[in-house]
MDAnalysis code that builds the backbone (N, CA, C; Angstrom):
import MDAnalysis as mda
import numpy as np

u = mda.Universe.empty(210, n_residues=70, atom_resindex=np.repeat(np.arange(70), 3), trajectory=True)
u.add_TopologyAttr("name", ["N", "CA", "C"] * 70)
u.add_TopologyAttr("resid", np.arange(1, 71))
u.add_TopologyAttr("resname", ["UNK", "UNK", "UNK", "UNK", "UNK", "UNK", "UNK", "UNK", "UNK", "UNK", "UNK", "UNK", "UNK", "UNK", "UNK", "UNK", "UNK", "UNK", "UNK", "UNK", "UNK", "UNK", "UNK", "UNK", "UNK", "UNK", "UNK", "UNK", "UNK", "UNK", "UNK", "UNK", "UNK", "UNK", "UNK", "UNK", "UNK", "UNK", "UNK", "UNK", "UNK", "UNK", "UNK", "UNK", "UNK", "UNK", "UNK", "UNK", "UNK", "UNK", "UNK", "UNK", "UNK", "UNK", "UNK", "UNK", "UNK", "UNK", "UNK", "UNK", "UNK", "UNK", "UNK", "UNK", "UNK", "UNK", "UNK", "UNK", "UNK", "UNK"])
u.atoms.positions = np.array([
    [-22.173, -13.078, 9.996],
    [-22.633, -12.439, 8.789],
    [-21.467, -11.689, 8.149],
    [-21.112, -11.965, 6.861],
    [-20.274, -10.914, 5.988],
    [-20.519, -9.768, 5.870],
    [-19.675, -9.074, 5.737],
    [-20.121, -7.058, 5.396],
    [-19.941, -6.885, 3.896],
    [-20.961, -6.901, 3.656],
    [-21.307, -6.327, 2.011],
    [-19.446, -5.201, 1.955],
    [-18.376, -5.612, 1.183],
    [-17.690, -4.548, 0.512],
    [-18.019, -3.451, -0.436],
    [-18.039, -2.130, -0.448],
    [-18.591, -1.340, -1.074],
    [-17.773, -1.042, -1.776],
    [-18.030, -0.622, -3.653],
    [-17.417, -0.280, -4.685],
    [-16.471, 0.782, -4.626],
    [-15.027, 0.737, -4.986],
    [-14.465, 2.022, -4.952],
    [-15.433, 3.182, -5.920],
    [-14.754, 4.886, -5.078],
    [-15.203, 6.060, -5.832],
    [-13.930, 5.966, -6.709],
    [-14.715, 5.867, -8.074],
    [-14.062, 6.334, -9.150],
    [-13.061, 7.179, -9.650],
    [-14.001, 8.062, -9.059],
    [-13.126, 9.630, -9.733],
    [-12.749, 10.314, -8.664],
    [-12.501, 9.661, -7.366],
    [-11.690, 10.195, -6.333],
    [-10.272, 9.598, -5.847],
    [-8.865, 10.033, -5.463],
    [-8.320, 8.893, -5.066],
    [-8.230, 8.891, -3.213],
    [-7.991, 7.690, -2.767],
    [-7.730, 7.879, -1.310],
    [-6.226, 7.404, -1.431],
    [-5.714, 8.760, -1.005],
    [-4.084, 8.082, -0.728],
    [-3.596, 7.035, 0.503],
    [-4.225, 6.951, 0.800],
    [-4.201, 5.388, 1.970],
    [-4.315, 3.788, 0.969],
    [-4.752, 4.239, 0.142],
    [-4.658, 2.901, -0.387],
    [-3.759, 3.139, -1.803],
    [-2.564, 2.371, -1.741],
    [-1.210, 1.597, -2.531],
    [-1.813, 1.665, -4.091],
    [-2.504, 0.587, -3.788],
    [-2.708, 0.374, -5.144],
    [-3.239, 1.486, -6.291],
    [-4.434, 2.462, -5.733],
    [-4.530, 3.641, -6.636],
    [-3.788, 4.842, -6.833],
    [-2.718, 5.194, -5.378],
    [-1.424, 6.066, -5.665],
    [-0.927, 5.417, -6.588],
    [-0.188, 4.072, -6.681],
    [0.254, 3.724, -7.727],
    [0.297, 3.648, -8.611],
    [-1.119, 3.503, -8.701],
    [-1.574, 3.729, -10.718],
    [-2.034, 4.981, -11.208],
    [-2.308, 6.068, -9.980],
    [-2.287, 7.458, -10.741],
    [-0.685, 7.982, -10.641],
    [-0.069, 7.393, -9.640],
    [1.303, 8.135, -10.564],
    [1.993, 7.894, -11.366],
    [1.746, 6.400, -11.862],
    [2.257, 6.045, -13.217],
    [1.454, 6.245, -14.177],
    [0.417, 6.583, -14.118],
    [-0.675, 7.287, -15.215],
    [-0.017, 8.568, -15.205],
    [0.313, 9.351, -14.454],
    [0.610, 11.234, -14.700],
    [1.803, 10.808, -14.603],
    [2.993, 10.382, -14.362],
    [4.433, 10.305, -14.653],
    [5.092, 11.293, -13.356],
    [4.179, 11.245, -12.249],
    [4.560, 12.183, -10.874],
    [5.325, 11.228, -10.027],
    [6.183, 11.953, -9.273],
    [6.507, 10.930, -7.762],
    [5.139, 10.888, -6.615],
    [5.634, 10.390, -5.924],
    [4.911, 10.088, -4.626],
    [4.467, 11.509, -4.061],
    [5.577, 11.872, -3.836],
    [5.696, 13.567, -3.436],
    [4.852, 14.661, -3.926],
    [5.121, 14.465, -5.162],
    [4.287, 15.287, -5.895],
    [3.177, 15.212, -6.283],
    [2.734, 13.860, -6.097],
    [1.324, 13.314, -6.386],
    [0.590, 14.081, -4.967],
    [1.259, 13.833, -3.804],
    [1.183, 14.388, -2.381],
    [0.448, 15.550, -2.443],
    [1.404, 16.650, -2.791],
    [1.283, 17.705, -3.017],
    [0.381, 18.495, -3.648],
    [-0.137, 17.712, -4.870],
    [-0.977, 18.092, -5.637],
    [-2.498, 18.118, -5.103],
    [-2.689, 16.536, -4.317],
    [-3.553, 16.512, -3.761],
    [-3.999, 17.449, -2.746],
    [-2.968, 18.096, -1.804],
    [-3.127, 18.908, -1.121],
    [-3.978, 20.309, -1.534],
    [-3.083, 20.500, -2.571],
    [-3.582, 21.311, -3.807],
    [-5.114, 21.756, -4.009],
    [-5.405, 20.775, -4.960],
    [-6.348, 20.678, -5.710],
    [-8.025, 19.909, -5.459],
    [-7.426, 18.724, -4.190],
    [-8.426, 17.992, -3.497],
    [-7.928, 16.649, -4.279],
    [-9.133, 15.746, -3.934],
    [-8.669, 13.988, -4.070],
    [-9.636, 13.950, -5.467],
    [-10.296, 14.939, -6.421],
    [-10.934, 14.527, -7.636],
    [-9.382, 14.131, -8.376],
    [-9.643, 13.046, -8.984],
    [-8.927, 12.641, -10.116],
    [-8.503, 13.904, -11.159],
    [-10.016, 13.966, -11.583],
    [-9.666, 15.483, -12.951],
    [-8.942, 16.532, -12.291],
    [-9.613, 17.049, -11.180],
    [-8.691, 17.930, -10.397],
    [-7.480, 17.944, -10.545],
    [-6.990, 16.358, -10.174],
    [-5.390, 16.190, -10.272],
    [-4.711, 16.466, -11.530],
    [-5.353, 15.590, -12.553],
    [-4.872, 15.314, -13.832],
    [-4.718, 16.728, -14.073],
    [-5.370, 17.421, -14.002],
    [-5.624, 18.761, -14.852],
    [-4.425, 19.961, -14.236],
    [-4.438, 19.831, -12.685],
    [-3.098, 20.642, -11.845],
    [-1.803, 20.090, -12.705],
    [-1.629, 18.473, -12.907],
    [-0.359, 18.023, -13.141],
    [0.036, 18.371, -14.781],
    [-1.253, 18.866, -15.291],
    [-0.752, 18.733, -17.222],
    [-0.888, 20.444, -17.015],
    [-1.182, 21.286, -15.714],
    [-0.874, 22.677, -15.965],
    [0.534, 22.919, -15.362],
    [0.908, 22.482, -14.096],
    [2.285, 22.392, -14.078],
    [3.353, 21.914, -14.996],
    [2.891, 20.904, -15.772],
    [3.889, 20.352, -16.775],
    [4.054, 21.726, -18.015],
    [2.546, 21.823, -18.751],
    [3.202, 23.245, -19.013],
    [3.712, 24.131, -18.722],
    [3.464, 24.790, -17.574],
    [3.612, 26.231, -17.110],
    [5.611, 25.565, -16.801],
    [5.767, 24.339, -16.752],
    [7.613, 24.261, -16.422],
    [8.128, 23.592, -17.760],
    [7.384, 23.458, -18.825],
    [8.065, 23.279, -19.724],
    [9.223, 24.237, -20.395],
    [10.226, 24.180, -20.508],
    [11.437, 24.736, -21.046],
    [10.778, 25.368, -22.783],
    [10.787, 26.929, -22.625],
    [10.991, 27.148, -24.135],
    [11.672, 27.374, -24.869],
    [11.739, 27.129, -26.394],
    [13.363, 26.967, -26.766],
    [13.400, 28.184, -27.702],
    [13.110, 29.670, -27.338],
    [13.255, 30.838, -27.822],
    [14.268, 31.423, -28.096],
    [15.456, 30.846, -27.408],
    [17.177, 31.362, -27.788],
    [17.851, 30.645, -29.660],
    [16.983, 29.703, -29.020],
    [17.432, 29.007, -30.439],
    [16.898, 29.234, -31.961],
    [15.746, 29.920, -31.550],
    [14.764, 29.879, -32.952],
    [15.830, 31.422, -33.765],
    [16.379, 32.366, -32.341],
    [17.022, 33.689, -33.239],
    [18.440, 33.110, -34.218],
    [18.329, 33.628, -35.194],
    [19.393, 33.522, -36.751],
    [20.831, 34.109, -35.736],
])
């Protein structure tokens, strides 16, 4: 008898499997590492992630306040 395969969770990732590290870190523009990390973070929700990685990207964005003074 075959074993029924069950549908991936969506909006979770399992870092054991290649193929969805892969495409959430080329979706968020993270390394491996940091994708790592985040997860550690935040837990394996997707939004979770997305949302840690676009607050780190702000909170290290460079501001360019030297330049705006005359």
């Amino acid at each position: 008898m075959l074993c029924k395969k069950h549908p991936p969770i969506r909006n979770l990732i399992n870092l054991s499997d290649p193929r969805q590290v892969r495409t959430l870190k080329r979706r968020l523009g993270v390394s491996g590492a940091d994708l790592a990390r985040v997860v550690e973070k935040a837990g394996n929700s997707i939004a979770a992630i997305t949302k840690e990685v676009e607050l780190e990207k702000t909170h290290d964005a460079p501001t360019n306040t030297d330049s705006a003074t005359p």
